[in-house]
C-alpha positions in Angstrom: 37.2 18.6 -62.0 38.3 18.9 -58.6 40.3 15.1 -57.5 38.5 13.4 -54.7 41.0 13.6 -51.2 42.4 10.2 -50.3 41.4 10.7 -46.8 37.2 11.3 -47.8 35.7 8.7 -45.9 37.2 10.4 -42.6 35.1 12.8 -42.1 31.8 9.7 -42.4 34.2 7.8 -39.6 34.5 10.6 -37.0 31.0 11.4 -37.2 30.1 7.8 -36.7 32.1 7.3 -33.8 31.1 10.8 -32.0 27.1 9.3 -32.6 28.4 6.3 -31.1 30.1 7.4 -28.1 26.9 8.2 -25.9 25.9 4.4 -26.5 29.7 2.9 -25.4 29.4 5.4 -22.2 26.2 5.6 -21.2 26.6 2.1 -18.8 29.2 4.0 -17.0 27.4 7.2 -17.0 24.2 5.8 -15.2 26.6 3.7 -12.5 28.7 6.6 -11.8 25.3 8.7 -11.5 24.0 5.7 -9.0 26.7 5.7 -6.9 26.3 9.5 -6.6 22.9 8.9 -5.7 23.5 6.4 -3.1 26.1 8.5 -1.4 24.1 11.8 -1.4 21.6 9.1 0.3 23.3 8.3 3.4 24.8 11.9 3.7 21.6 14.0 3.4 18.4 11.6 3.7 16.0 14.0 4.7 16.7 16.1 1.3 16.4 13.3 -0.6 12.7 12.5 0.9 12.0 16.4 -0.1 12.8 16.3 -2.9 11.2 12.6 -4.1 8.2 14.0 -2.8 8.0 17.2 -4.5 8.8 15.2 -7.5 6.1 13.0 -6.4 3.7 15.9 -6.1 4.3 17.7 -9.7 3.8 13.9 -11.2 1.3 13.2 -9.6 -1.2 15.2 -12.0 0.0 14.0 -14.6 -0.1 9.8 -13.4 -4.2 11.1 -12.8 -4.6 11.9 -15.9 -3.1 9.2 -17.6 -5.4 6.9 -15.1 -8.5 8.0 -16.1 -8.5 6.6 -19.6 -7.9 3.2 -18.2 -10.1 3.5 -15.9 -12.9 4.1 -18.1 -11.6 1.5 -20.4 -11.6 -0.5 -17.4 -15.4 0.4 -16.3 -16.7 -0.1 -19.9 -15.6 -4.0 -19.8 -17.0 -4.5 -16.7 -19.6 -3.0 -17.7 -20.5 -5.2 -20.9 -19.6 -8.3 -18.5 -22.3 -7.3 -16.0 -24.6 -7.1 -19.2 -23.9 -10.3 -20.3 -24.1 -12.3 -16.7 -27.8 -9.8 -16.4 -29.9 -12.8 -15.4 -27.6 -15.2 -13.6 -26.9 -11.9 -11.2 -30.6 -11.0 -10.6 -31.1 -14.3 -9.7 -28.0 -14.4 -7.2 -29.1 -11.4 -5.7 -32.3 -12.4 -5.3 -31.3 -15.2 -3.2 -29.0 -13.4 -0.8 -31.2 -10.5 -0.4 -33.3 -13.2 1.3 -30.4 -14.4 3.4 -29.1 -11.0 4.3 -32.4 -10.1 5.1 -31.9 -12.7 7.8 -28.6 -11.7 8.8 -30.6 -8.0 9.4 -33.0 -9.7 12.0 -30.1 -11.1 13.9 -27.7 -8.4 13.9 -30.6 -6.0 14.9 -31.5 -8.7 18.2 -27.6 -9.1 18.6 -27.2 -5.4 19.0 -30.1 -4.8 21.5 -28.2 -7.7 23.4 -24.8 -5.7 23.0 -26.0 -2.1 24.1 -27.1 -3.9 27.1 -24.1 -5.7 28.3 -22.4 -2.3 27.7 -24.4 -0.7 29.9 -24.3 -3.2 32.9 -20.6 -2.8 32.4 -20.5 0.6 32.0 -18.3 0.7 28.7 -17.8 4.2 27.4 -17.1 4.1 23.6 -14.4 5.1 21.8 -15.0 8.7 19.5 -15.5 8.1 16.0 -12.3 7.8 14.2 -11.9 10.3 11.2 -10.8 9.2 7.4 -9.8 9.5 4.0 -10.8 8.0 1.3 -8.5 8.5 -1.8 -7.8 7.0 -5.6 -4.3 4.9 -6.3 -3.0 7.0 -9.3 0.6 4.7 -9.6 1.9 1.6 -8.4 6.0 1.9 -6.9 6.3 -1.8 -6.7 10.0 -2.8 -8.2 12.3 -5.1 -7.6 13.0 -3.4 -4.1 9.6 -1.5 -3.0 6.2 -2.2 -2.9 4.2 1.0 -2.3 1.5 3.2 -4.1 0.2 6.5 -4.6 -2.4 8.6 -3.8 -4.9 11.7 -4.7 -4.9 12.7 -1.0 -2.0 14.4 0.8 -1.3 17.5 3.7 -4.3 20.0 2.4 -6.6 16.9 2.9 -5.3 15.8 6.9 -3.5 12.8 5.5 0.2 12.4 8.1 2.3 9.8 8.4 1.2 6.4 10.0 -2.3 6.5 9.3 -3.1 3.3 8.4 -4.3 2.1 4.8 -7.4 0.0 4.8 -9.7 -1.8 2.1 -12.8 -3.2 2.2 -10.9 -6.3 2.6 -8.5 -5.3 5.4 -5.4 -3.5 6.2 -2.8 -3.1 3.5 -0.3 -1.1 4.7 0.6 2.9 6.0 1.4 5.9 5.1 5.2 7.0 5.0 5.3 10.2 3.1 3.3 12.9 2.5 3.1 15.7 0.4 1.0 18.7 -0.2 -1.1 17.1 -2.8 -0.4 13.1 -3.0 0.9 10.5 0.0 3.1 6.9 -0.3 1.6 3.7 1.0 4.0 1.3 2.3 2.2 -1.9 1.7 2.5 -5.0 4.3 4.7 -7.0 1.3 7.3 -4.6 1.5 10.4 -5.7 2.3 11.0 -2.8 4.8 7.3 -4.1 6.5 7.6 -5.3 9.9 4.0 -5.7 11.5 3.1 -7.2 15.0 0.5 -9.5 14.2 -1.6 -12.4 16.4 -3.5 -15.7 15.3 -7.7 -15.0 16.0 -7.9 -18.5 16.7 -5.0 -19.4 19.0 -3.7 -15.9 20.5 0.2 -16.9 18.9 1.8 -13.5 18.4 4.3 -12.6 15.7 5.8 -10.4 13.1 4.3 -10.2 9.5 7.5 -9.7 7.7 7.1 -8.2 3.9 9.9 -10.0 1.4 8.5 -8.0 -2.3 6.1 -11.1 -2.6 2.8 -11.7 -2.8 2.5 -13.6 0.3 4.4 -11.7 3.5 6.6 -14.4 5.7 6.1 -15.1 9.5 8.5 -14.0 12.0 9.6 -15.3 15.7 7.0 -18.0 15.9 6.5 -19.3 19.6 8.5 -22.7 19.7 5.3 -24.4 20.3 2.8 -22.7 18.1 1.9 -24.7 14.9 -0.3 -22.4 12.5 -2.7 -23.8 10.9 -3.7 -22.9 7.2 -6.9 -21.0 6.7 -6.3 -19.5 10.7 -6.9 -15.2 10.7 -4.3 -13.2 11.5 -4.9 -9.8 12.9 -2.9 -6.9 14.0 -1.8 -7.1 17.4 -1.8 -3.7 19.1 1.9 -4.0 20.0 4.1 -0.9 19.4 1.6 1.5 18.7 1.4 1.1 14.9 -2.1 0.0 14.5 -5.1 -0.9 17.3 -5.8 -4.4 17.5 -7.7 -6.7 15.8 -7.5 -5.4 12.3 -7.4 -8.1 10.0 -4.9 -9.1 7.6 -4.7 -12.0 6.0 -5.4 -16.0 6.5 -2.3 -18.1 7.0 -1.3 -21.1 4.4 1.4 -23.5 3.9 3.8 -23.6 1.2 5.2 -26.4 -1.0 8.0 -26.4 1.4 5.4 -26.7 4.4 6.3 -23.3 6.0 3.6 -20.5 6.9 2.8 -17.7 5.2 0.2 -15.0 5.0 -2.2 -14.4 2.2 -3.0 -10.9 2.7 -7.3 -10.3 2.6 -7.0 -7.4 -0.1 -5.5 -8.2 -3.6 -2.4 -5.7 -3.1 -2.2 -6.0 -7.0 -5.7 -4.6 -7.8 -6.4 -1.9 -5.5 -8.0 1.3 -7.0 -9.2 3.4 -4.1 -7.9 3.2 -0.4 -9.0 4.5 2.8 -7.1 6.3 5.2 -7.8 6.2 8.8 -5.9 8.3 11.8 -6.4 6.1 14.5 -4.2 8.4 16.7 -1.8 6.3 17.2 1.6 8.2 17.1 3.9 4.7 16.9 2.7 4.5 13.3 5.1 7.5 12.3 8.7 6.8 10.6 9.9 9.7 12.1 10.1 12.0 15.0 9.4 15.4 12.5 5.9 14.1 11.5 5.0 12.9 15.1 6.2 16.5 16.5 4.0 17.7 13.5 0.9 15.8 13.9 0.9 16.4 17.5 1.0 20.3 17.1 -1.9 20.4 14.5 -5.1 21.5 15.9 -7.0 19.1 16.4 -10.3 19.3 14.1 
């Protein structure tokens, strides 16, 4: 019977400690890889937004498919909550198909009035503006960004700046673009810097994003004093955006300062619309501007 080695349990105790050595280093793996990262990103920025958007492309099937479960998930509960509410909705929409039938009358007289008045002033309106309409497959937002991304990119006319619109308002623009998918920068960024104006008092001043819910106000005239529930609208300044979208409604905080409460829920959005309003300030760089401007026009 062969004696048993003294030194057995060695070979247990390097094993161990090899299958332990990815945990002790891994810290210092990841750091040294970020600092890597963060060099290679102020040396060679423009490859770095290739390549994130290539990567962005070949994921982006994959985030729509792994969408479209929860969506339907998503549908099926609204769908048993509309069931449930049935009656109480009927007899809602009753009511306002009454009032919006009155809202038709006056729109229809208001519009007579309005083709009028442009004719005595001999308005000439502005061609129709061309969009996009395309499905948020992934939310960016971190502890740095807020963006999302879309089903809509180069093969479908999307370019850099167009502006990002919901039913509710504007949310933000589009700052890269890829063959198959684009990134929304939304208005809370913290890279957001918007030229905005008060509807009700004319007070112009930047809509800064800070990664929160509620973008802060920048450069406030020394003798403007927003007031909470006052629109704010885009400006026109810069040639970002026309005028006159709207944005948001201002309110107070606890500490009494001003801040915007954007009109679209930026954490619920589902489908976007992209509009190219022609503006070419709206562009982060001068490549897509050069681009855009080259591209026949459809």
């Amino acid at each position: 019977m062969r004696r048993p080695s003294s030194y057995g349990w060695f070979p247990a105790v390097s094993a161990l400690t090899w299958r332990t050595i990815p945990y002790r280093f891994s810290s210092a793996f990841f750091l040294i890889l970020s600092l890597v990262l963060l060099v290679f990103a102020r040396a060679q920025p423009v490859a770095l937004s290739s390549f994130r958007t290539h990567v962005v492309d070949g994921l982006a099937p994959v985030l729509d498919a792994a969408m479209r479960p929860m969506a339907a998930l998503e549908q099926g509960e609204i769908s048993v909550q509309h069931l449930l509410s049935l009656k109480t909705d009927n007899q809602r929409l009753r009511e306002e198909n009454l009032h919006l039938g009155e809202i038709q009358n006056t729109a229809i007289a208001l519009k007579k009035e309005n083709n009028e008045l442009r004719a005595l002033l001999n308005f000439k309106v502005e061609p129709g503006l061309s969009y996009i309409s395309a499905r948020v497959i992934a939310d960016t937002g971190g502890a740095y960004e807020r963006g999302l991304i879309v089903t809509a990119g180069r093969t479908d006319g999307v370019h850099e700046g167009m502006a990002a619109m919901t039913g509710g308002g504007l949310i933000g623009r589009v700052v890269e673009v890829g063959d198959w998918s684009s990134r929304i920068l939304l208005i809370s960024d913290l890279n957001s810097r918007l030229p905005v104006v008060i509807a009700e008092t004319g007070d112009r001043f930047i809509l800064s994003g800070d990664n929160s819910p509620r973008p802060k106000l920048l450069f406030l005239p020394r003798d403007s004093s927003p007031i909470a529930g006052y629109h704010v609208v885009t400006s026109g300044h810069g040639g970002i955006f026309p005028p006159n979208l709207p944005v948001g409604l201002i309110q107070e905080t606890d500490q009494g300062k001003p801040v915007v409460v954007p009109s679209a829920d930026l954490g619920r959005i589902t489908f976007v619309r992209l509009v190219d309003f022609d503006l070419k300030g709206g562009a982060f760089n001068p490549i897509a501007v050069r681009t855009h401007s080259e591209s026949p026009k459809k």
